[in-house]
TILUM-722584 format. One record per atom (N, C-alpha, C): residue number from 1; x, y, z; atom name. Coordinates in steps of 0.1 Angstrom, whole numbers, plus 5000, padded with zeros to 4 digits. Atoms other than C-alpha are relative to their C-alpha. Example, Ala and Ser with C-alpha at 12.3 -4.5 7.8 and 13.67 -1.06 7.14 Angstrom:
<atoms>
num  X  Y  Z  atome
1  5009  4988  5000  N
1  5123  4955  5078  CA
1  5009  5012  5000  C
2  4991  4989  5000  N
2  5137  4989  5071  CA
2  4992  5011  5008  C
</atoms>
This chain:
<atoms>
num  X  Y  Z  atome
1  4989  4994  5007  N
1  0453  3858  6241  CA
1  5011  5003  5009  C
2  4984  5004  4992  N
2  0478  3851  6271  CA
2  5010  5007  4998  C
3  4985  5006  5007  N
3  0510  3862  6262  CA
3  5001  5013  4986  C
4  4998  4996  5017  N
4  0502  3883  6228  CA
4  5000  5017  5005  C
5  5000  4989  4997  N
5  0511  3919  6237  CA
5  4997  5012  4993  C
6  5009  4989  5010  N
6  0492  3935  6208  CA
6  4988  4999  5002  C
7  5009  4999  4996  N
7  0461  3927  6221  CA
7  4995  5003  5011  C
8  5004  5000  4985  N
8  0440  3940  6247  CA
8  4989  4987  5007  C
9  5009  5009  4992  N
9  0417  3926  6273  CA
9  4988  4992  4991  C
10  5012  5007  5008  N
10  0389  3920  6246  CA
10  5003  4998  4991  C
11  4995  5010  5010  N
11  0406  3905  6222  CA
11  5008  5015  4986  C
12  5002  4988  5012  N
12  0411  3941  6197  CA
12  5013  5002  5003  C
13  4987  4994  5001  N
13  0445  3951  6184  CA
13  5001  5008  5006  C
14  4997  4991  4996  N
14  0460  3977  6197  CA
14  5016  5004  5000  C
15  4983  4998  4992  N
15  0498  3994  6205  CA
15  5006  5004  5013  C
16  5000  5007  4987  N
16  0515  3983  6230  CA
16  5007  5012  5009  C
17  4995  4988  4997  N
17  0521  4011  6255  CA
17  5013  5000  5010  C
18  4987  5001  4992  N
18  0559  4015  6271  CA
18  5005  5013  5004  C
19  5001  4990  4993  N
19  0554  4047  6284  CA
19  5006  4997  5014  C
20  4990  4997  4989  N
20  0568  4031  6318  CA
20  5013  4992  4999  C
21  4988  5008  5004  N
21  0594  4010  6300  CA
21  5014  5011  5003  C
22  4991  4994  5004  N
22  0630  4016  6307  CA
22  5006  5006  4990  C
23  4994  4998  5010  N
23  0649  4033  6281  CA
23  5013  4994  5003  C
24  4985  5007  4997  N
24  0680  4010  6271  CA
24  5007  4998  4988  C
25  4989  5002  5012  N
25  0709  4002  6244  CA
25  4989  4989  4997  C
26  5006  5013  5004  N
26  0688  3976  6221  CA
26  5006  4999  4987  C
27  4997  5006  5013  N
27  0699  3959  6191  CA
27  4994  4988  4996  C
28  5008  5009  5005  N
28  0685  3933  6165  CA
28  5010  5000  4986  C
29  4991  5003  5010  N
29  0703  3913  6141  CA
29  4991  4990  4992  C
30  5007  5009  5008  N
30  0682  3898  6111  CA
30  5005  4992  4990  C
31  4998  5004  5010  N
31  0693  3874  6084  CA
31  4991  4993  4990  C
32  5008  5010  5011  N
32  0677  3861  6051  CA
32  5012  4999  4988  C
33  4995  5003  5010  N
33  0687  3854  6019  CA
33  4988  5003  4982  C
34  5010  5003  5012  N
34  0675  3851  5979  CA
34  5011  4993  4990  C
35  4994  5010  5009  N
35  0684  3822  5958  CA
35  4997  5002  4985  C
36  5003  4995  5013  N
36  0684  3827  5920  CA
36  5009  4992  4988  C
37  4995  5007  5009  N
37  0697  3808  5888  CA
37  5015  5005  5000  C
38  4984  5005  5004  N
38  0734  3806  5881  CA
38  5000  5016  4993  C
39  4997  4988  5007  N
39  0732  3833  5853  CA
39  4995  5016  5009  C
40  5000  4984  4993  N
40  0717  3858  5874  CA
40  5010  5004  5014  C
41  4985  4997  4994  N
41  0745  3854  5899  CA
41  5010  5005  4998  C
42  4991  4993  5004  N
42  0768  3861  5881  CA
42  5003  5012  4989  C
43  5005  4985  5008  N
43  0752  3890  5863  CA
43  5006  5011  5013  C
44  5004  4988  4990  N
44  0750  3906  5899  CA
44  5020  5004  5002  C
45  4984  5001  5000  N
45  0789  3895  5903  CA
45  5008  5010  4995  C
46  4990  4990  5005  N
46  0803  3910  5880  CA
46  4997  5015  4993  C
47  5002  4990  5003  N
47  0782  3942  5879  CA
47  4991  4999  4990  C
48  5004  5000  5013  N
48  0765  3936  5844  CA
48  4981  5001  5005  C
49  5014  4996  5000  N
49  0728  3944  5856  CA
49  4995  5012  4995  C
50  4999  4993  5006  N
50  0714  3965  5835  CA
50  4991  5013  5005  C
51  5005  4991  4994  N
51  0695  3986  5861  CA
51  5010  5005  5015  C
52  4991  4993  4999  N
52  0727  3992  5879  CA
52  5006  4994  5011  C
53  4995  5010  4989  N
53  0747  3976  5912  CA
53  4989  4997  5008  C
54  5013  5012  4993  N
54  0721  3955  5928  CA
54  5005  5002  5014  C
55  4999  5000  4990  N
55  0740  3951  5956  CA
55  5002  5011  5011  C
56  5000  4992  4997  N
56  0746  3985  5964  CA
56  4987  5008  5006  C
57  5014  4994  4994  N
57  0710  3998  5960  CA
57  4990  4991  5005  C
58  5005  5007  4990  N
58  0695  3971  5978  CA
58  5006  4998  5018  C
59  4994  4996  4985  N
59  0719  3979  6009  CA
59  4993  5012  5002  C
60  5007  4987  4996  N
60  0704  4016  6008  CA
60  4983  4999  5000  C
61  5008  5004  4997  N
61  0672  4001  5998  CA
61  4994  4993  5020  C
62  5004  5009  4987  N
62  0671  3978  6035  CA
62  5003  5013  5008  C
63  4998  4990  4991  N
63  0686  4010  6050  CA
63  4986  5009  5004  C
64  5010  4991  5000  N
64  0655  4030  6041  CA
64  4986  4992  5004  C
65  5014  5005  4996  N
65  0629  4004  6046  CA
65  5004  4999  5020  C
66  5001  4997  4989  N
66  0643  4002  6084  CA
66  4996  5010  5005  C
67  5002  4991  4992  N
67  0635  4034  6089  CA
67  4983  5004  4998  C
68  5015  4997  5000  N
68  0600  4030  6072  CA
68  4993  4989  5008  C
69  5011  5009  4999  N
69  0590  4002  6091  CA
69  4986  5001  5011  C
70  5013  5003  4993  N
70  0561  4016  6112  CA
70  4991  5007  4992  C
71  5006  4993  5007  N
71  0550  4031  6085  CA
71  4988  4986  4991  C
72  5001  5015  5002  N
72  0546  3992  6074  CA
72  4992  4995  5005  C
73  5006  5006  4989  N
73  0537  3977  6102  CA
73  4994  5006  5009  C
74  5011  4988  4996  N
74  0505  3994  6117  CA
74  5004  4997  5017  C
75  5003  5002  4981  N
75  0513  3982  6155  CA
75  5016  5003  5005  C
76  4984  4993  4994  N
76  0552  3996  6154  CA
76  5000  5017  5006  C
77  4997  4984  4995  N
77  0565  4023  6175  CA
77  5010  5006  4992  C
78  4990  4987  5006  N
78  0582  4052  6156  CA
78  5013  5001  5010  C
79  4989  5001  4995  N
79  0618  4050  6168  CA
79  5008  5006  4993  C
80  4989  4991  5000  N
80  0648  4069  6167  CA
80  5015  4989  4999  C
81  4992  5009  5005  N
81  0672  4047  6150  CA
81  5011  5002  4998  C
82  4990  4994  4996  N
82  0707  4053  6160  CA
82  5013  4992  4987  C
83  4989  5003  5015  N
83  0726  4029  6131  CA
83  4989  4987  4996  C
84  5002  5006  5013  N
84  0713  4008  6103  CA
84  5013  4996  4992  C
85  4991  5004  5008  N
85  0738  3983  6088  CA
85  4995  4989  4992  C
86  5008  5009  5012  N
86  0726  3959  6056  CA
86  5016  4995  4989  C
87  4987  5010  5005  N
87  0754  3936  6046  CA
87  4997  4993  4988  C
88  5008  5008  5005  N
88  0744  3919  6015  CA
88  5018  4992  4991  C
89  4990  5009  5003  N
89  0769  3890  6005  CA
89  5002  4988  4987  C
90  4999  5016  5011  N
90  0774  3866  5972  CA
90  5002  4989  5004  C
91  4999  5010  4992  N
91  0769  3834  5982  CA
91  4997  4987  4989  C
92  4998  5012  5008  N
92  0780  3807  5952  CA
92  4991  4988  5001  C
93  5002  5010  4995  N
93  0768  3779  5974  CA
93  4984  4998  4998  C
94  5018  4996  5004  N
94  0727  3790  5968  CA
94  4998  4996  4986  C
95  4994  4986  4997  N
95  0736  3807  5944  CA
95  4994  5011  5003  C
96  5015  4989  4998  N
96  0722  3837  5954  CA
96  5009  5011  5009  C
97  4997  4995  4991  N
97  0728  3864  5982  CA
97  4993  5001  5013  C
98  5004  5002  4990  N
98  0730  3863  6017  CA
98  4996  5017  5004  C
99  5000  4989  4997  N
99  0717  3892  6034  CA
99  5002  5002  5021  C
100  4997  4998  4991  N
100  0721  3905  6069  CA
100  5000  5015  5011  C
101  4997  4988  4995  N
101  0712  3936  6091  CA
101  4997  5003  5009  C
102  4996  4996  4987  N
102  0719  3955  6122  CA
102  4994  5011  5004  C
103  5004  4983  4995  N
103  0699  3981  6139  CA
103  5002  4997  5013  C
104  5000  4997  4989  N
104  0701  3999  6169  CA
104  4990  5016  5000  C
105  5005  4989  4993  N
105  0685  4024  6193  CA
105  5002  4999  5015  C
106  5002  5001  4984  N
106  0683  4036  6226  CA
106  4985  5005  5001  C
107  5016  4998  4992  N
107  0645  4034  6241  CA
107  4992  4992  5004  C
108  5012  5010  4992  N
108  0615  4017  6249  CA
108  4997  4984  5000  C
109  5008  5012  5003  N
109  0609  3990  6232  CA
109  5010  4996  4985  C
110  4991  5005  5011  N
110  0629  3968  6206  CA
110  5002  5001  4983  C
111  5001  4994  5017  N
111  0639  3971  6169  CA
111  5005  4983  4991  C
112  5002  5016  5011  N
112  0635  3933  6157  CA
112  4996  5001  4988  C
113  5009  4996  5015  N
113  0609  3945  6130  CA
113  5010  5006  4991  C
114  4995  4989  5009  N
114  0634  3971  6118  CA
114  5008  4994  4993  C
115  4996  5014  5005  N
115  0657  3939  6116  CA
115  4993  4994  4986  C
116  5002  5010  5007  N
116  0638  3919  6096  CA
116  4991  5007  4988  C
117  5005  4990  5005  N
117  0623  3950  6075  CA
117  5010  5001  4990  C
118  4994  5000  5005  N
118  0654  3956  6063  CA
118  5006  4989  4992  C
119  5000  5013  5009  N
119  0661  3921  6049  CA
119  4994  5003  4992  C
120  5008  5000  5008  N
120  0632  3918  6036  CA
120  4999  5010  4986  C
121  4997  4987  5007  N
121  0633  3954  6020  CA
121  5013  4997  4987  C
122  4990  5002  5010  N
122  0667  3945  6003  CA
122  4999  4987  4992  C
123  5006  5011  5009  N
123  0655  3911  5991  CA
123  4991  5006  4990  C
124  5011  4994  5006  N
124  0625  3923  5979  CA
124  5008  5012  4985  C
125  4995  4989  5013  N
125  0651  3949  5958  CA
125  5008  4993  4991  C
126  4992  5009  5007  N
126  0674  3922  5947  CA
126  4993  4996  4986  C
127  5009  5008  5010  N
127  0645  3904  5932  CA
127  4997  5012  4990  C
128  5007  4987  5008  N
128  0632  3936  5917  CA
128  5009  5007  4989  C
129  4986  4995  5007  N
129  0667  3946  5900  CA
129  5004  4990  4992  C
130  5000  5017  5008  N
130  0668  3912  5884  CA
130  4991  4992  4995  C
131  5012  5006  5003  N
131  0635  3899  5878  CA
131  5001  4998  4981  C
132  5002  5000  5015  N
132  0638  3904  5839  CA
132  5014  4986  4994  C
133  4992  5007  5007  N
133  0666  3879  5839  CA
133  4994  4983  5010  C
134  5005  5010  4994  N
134  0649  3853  5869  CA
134  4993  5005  5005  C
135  5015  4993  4989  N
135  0618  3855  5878  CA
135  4995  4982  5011  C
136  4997  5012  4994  N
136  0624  3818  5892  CA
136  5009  5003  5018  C
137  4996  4998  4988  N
137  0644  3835  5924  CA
137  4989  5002  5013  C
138  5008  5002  4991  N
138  0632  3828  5959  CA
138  5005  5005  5009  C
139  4998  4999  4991  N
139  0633  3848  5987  CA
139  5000  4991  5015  C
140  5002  5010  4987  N
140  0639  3829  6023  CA
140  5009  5003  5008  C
141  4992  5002  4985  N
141  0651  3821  6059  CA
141  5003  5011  5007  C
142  4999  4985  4996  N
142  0646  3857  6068  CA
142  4996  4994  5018  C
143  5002  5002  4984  N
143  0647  3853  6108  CA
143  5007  5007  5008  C
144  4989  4994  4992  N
144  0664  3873  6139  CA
144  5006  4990  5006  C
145  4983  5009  4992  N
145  0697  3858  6152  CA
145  5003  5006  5012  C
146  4997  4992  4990  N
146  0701  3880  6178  CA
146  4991  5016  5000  C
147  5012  4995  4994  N
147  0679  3904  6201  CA
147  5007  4999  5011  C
148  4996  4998  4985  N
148  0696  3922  6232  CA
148  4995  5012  5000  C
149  5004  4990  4993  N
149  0681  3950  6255  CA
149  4987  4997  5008  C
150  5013  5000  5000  N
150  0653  3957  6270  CA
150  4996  4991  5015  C
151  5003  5009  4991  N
151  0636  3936  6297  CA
151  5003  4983  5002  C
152  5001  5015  5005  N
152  0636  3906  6281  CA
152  5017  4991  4997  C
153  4982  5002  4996  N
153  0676  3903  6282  CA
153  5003  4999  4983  C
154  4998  5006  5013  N
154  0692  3887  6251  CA
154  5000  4988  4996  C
155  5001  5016  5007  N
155  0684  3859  6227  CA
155  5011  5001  4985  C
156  4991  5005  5012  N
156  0707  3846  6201  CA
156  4994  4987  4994  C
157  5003  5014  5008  N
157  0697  3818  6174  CA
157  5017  4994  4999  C
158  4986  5003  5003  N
158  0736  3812  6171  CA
158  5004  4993  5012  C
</atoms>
């Protein structure tokens, strides 16, 4: 298990201790999306959903799943999460919406999860605020684009 820094020596999960890690500026930038029939685009468009702006409470939705995600994910460190930003965009060309979001902290260990937590999270609310009109929409392409701090420097998909 080489390489895999949730595991220990005998193979058993565990979390990963950064007790002598620097503390440093970190950021993580996730993107996904969710594709969905014509009509329910332009339900979301022009407001007409009948459980209320979509786009809105799925931005505060991704806000709040970043801050739950070690509550989530049993091998995350509880972090102190200095901004959460959740962009979510109409995107014709799907149709559907793009999503997109931005955490930060200063400390040990990075906030990629919290990244791709919060996509997920606001997808996941899209679909859920709309489901009665497509239940044919597909979430996807949820991946980090960028990842700077920390030891490991910075990576960009861009």
């Amino acid at each position: 298990m080489a390489g895999l820094t949730h595991f220990d020596g005998k193979g058993d999960a565990h979390m990963v201790d950064v007790t002598e890690k620097t503390a440093t500026d970190r950021v993580a930038v996730a993107r996904g999306h969710i594709k969905m029939t014509q009509e329910a685009f332009e339900i979301i468009g022009e407001g007409r959903a009948k459980k209320g702006d979509v786009l809105a409470v799925a931005r505060l939705a991704g806000i709040m799943g970043a801050k739950r995600t070690p509550d989530l994910i049993p091998l995350c460190h509880p972090l102190p999460l200095t901004k959460v930003a959740v962009e979510l965009t109409l995107d014709p060309a799907l149709p559907g919406v793009e999503i997109e979001a931005t955490v930060r902290t200063t400390g040990q260990t990075g906030v990629e999860m919290e990244a791709l937590t919060a996509v997920s999270t606001a997808a996941l609310t899209v679909y859920d605020m709309v489901k009665a009109i497509d239940k044919t929409m597909a979430i996807g392409g949820i991946c980090v684009i960028l990842k700077d701090g920390g030891k490991s420097g910075r990576y960009s998909a861009e």
